[in-house]
C-alpha positions as CSV (number, residue, x, y, z in Angstrom):
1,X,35.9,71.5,-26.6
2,X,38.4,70.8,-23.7
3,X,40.2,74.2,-24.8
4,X,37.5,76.3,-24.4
5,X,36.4,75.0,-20.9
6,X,40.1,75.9,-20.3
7,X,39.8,79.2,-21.5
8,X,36.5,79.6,-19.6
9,X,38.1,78.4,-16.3
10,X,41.2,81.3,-16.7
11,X,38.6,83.8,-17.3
12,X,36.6,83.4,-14.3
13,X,39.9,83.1,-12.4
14,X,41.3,86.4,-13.7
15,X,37.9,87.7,-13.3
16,X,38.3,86.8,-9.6
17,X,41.4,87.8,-8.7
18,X,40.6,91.4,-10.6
19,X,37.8,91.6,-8.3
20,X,39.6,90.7,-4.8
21,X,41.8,93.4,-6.1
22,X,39.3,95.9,-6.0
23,X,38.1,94.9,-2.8
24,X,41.0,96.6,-0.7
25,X,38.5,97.4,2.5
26,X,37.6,93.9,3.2
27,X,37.7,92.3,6.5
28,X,40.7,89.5,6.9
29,X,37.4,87.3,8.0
30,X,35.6,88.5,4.5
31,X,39.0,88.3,2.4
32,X,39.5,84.4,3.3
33,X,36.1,83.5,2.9
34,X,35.8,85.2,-0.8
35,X,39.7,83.9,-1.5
36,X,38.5,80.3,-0.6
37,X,35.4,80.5,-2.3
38,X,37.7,81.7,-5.4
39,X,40.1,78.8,-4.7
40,X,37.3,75.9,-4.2
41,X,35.7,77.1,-7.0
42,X,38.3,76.9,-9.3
43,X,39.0,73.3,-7.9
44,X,35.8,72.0,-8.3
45,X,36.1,73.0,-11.9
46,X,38.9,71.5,-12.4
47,X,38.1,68.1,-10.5
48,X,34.6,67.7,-12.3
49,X,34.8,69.8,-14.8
50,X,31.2,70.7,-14.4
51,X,29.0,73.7,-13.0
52,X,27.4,71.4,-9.7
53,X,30.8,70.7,-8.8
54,X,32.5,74.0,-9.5
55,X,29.7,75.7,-6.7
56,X,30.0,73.1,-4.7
57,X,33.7,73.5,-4.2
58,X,33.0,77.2,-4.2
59,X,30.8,76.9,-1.3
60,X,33.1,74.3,0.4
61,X,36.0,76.7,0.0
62,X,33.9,79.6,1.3
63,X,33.3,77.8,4.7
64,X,36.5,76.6,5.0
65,X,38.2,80.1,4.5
66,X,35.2,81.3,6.4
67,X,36.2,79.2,9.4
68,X,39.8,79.4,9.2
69,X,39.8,83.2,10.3
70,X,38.1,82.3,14.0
């Protein structure tokens, strides 16, 4: 069970960093608030290992990035 949360949690951090990629056109401002939302996100996960805490480190991470661009 643990190896396919693992597996699930690389996905959707491939499938992130495939999309900031694509996103070439992005305001610094946007870039760090989509880059921390990606990196709280992926902490949450790891930390609780369940969905509540992986978008609530993914919004965390979005302000944070948000707000470090001011």
């Amino acid at each position: 069970m643990k190896t396919i949360r693992h597996i699930g949690t690389l996905a959707a951090v491939a499938m992130l960093a495939a999309s900031l990629a694509a996103c070439g056109d992005m305001s610094p401002r946007t870039r760090d608030t989509a880059i921390g939302a990606g990196v709280g996100g992926a902490a949450g996960a790891a930390i609780g290992g369940n969905g509540l805490s992986t978008l609530g480190g993914a919004a965390a991470g979005g302000i944070i990035g948000n707000q470090i661009g001011k």
